[in-house]
N, C-alpha and C positions, 0 to 999 in steps of 0.2 A: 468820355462822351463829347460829342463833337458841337460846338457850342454850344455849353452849355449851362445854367442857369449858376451863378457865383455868387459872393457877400458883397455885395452892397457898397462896401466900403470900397469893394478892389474897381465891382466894372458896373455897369447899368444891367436890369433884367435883363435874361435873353431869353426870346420864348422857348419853352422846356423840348428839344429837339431829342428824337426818337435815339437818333447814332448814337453809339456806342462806341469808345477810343478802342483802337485795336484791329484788326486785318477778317476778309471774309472769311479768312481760313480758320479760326479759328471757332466760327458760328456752326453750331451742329449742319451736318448735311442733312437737306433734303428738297425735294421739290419746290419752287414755289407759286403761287396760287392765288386767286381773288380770295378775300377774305370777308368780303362785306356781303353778309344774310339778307337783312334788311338795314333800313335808315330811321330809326326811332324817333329824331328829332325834328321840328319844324322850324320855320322862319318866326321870330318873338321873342325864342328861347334867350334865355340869359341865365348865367350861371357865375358867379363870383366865390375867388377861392382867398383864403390868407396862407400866406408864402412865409415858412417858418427854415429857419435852419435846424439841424439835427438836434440842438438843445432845448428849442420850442421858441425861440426867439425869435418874433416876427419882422420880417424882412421887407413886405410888402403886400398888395394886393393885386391880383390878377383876374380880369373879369375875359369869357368868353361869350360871344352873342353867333346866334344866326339870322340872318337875314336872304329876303328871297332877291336875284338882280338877273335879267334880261332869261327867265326863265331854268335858270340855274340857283342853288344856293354860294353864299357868300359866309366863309366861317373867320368872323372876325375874333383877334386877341389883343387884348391890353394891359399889360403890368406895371404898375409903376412904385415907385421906393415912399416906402411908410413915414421914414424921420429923417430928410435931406438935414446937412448943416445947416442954423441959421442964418435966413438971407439968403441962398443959394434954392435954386429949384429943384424939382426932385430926377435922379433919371429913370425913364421910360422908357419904352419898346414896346411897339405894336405894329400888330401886321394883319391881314386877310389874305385868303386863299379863297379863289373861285374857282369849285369843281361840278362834276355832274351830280344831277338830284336824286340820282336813282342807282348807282355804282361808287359814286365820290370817287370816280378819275378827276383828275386834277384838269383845271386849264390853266391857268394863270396867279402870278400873286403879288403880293408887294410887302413889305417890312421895310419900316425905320428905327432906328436905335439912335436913342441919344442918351449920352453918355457923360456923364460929368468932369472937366479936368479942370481942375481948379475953380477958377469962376464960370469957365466958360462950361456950352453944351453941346459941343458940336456932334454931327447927325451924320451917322452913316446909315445909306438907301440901298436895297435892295430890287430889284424886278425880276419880275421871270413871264416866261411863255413857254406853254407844250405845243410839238407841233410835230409834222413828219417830213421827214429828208429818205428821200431815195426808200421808202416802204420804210424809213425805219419810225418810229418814238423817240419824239429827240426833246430835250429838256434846255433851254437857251436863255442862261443866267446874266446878269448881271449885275456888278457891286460898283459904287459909286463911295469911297469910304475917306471920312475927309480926310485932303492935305494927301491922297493919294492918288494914280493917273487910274481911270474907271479900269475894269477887271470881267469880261466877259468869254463865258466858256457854253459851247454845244457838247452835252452828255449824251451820247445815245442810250437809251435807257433799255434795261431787260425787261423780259414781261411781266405782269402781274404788279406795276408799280403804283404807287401811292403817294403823293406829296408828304415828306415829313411835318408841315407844321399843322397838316390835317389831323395828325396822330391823334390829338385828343376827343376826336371825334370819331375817327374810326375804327377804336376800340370798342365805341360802343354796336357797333352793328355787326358783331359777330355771331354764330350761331352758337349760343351761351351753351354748352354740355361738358359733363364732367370727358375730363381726359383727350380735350381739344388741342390738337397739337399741330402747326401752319408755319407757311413759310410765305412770307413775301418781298418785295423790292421797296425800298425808304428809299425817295428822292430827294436830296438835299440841297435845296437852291444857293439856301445862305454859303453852306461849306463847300458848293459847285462836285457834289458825288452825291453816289447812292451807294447802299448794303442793303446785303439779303438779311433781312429779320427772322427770329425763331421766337413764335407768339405760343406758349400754353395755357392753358388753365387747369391751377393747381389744385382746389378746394374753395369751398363757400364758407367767409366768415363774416363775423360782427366785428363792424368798425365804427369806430364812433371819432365823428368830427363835430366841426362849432353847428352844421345844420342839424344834428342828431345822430341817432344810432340808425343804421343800416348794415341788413344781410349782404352781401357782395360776394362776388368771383374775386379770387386774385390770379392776375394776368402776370406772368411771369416773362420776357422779354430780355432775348439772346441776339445778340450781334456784335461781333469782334469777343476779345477775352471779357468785358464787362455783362452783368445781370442786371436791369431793374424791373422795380415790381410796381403796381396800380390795381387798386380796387375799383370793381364797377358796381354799381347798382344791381341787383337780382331783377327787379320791380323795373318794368320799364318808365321811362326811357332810357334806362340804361346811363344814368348819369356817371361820369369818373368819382368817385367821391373823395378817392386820396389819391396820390402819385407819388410816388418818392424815387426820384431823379440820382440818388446817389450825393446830392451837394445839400439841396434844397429838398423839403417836401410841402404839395399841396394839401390841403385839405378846406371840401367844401362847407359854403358859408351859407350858401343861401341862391336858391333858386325860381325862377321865373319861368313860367311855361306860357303859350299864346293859347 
């Protein structure tokens, strides 16, 4: 998985990014397509997860909010590390993405990471903007990472794309039926690529996290040789309630609706 979320000990959060380590070729074939039914969620929401590793050992917290700005939504993320060393601050990593209110196309984003080495914290920046060059969709990154010279790439993007750090939003606006099986385009600003994703849904189960028990879909999610899985709510809004990234797993704590 292509940046993607690690122990604590090694690197700072990194928000839970869709990509999958591995080649498109090796993602089932098929077309791909808008994905997004409708948009369940409003500008208020807030949503806070605890960030465990595979033993249950909690790693950190991660809160996601939305917010309404210049007539578009603003889907903000925050993670930051549970028990830094004594005396030492914790590391963090947060970002937003600004897309449309009613498709969740992507416009624009930003992400900081900061990262602890030793005493210090130094910050690596992200920006991006979508835009169009010559009729096409073009994606125009850039990374500003310390103590290195900035790093800026134009992706021309294929159709049907979606900003990856929308992911955890844009899982919930599917058209929830058994035997749903989709293909779309991850934009990856941080990693400056995209892959074609392979989104099903498997079966409805009972999952229980620290907010309680809930019935969910589990979404099943193909790109390169790697698989991971995330439970959604049945009940809308369609909250994510778990996530499990393959390193880390979320699990929701507690929610805020407007």
């Amino acid at each position: 998985m292509s940046h993607r979320l690690l122990r604590l000990s090694r690197l700072a959060f990194l928000l839970p990014a869709l990509l999958l380590s591995g080649c498109d070729g090796a993602t089932p074939a098929g077309k791909t397509e808008d994905v997004v039914a409708r948009v369940p969620f409003a500008p208020g929401e807030r949503l806070v997860y605890a960030i465990q590793d595979t033993t249950g050992t909690r790693l950190g917290t991660g809160t996601l909010s939305v917010a309404q700005q210049d007539g578009h939504l603003s889907l903000r993320q925050s993670y930051e590390e549970t028990s830094p060393p004594a005396g030492l601050p914790p590391s963090v990593d947060g970002g937003a993405v600004e897309v449309d209110a009613k498709t969740l196309r992507p416009l624009s984003g930003t992400r900081q990471i900061a990262r602890r080495e030793g005493n210090a914290v130094p910050v690596d920046a992200y920006t991006w903007t979508y835009g169009e060059s010559d009729g096409k969709d073009v994606l125009r990154a850039t990374a500003v990472k310390h103590g290195k010279s900035p790093s800026q790439k134009d992706i021309t993007l294929r159709d049907h794309y979606y900003d990856n750090e929308s992911s955890l939003w844009l899982w919930r606006t599917l058209d929830f039926v058994d035997g749903y099986d989709k293909f779309y385009v991850s934009a990856n600003p941080v990693e400056q690529e995209q892959q074609t994703v392979n989104l099903s849904i498997r079966q409805r189960e009972t999952v229980e996290v620290p907010a309680g028990k809930f019935e969910a879909w589990r979404l099943l999610f193909r790109s390169g040789r790697a698989v991971r899985t995330a439970w959604v709510n049945v009940a809308a809004p369609h909250e994510v309630v778990k996530w499990d990234n393959g390193d880390v797993i979320f699990a929701l704590e507690s929610s805020t609706r407007p």
